[in-house]
C-alpha positions in Angstrom: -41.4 -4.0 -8.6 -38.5 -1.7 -7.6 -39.5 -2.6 -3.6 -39.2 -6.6 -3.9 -35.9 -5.7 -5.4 -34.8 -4.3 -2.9 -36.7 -6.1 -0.1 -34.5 -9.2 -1.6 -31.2 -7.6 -1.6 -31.8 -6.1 2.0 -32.4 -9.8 2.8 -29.2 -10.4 1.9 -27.0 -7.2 3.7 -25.9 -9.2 6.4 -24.6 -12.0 3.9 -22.5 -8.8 2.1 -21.3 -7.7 5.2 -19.9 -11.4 6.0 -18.4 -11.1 2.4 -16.8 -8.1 3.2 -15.1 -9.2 6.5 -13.8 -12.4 5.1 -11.6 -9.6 2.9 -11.4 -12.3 -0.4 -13.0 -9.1 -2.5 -12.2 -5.6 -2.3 -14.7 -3.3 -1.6 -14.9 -2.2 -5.6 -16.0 -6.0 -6.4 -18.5 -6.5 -3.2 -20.2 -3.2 -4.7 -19.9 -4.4 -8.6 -21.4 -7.9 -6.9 -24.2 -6.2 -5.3 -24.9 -4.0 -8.3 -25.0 -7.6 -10.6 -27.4 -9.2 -8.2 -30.0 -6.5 -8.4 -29.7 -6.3 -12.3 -30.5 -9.6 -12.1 -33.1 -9.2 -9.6 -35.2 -6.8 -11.9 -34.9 -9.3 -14.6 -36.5 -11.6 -12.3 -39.1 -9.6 -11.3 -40.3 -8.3 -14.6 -44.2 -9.3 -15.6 -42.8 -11.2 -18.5 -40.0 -14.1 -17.4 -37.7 -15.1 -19.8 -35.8 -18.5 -18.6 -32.4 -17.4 -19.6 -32.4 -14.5 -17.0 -32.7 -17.4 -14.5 -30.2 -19.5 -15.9 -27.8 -16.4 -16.4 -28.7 -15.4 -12.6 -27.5 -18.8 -11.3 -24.3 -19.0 -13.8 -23.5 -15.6 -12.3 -24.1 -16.7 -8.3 -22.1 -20.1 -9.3 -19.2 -18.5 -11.1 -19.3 -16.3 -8.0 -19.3 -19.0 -5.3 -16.3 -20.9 -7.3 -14.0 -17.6 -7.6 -14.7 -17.1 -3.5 -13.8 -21.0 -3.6 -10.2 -20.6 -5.3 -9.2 -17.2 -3.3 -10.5 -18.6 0.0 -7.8 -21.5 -1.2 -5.0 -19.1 -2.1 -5.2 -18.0 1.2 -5.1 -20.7 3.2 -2.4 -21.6 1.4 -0.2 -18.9 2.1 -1.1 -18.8 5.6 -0.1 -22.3 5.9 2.9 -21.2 4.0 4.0 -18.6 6.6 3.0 -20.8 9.6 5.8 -24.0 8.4 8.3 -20.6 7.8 7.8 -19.9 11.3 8.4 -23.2 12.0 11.8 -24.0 10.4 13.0 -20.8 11.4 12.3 -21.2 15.0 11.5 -18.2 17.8 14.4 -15.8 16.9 12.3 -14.6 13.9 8.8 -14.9 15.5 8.6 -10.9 16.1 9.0 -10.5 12.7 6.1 -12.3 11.6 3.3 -12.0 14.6 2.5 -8.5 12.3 1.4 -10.5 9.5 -2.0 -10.5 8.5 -2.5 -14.4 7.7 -1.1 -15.7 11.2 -3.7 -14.1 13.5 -6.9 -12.5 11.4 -7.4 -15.4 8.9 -9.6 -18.0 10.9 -10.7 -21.3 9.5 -14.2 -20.6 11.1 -14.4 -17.4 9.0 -13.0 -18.7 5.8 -15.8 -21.4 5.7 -18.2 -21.6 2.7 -21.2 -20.7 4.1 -21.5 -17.4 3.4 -21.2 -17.7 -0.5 -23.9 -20.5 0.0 -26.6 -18.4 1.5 -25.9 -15.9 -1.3 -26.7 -18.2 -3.8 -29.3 -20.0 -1.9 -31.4 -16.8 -1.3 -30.5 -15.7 -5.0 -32.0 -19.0 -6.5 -35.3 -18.8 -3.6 -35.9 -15.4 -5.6 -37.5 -17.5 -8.0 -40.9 -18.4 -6.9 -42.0 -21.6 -7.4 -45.0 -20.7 -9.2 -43.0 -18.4 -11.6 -40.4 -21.5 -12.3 -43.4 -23.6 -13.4 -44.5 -20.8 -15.7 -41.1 -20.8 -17.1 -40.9 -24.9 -17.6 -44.4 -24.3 -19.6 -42.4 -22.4 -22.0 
């Protein structure tokens, strides 16, 4: 049981990686994420599937995808924010802020959704298709 586990969660290193980079979770909450997915993995993998352990699994991967949702916002936002300062304040302060962090490394192609999709896409694909009909039978 312990190698689909993992087989699933090495499945999804590259999507923890991309997590990682985008920098919306410290390392601490990427590892406490990764740690939650494979608990919930084993509870998918058991002999005997309860349905809540699905349900719970995809509350967990939604409430995930919605916090990445509102910090990927609050950043955006304040890099807009310092891009209109720049603005009204003209070139004479532009050294100062060309060391922020928002003007150059925060990309729009980075910050897209994607990412938190495939994690919950390839969380909720865990779940065979036989083993969801068991659980309906229930």
């Amino acid at each position: 049981m312990g190698e689909f586990v993992e087989e699933s969660l090495e499945g999804l290193l590259s999507v923890f990686e991309q997590i990682g980079e985008l920098q919306l979770f410290t390392s601490k909450e990427l590892n406490t994420f990764i740690k939650r997915c494979r608990q919930f993995e084993y509870r998918l993998n058991k002999k005997q599937k309860i349905p809540r352990d699905f349900n719970l699994y995809a509350e967990y991967l939604c409430d995930f995808l919605n916090l990445l949702k509102l910090r990927r916002t609050r950043v955006l936002k304040r890099r807009r924010f310092i891009t209109e300062e720049k603005d009204k304040r003209g070139s004479e302060v532009e050294e100062n802020y060309s060391e922020r962090v928002y003007d150059g490394e925060v990309d729009d192609n980075i910050m897209n959704l994607n990412v938190a999709r495939a994690v919950v896409e390839q969380g909720l694909s865990s779940v065979r298709t036989h083993d969801a009909a068991e659980i309906r039978l229930l």
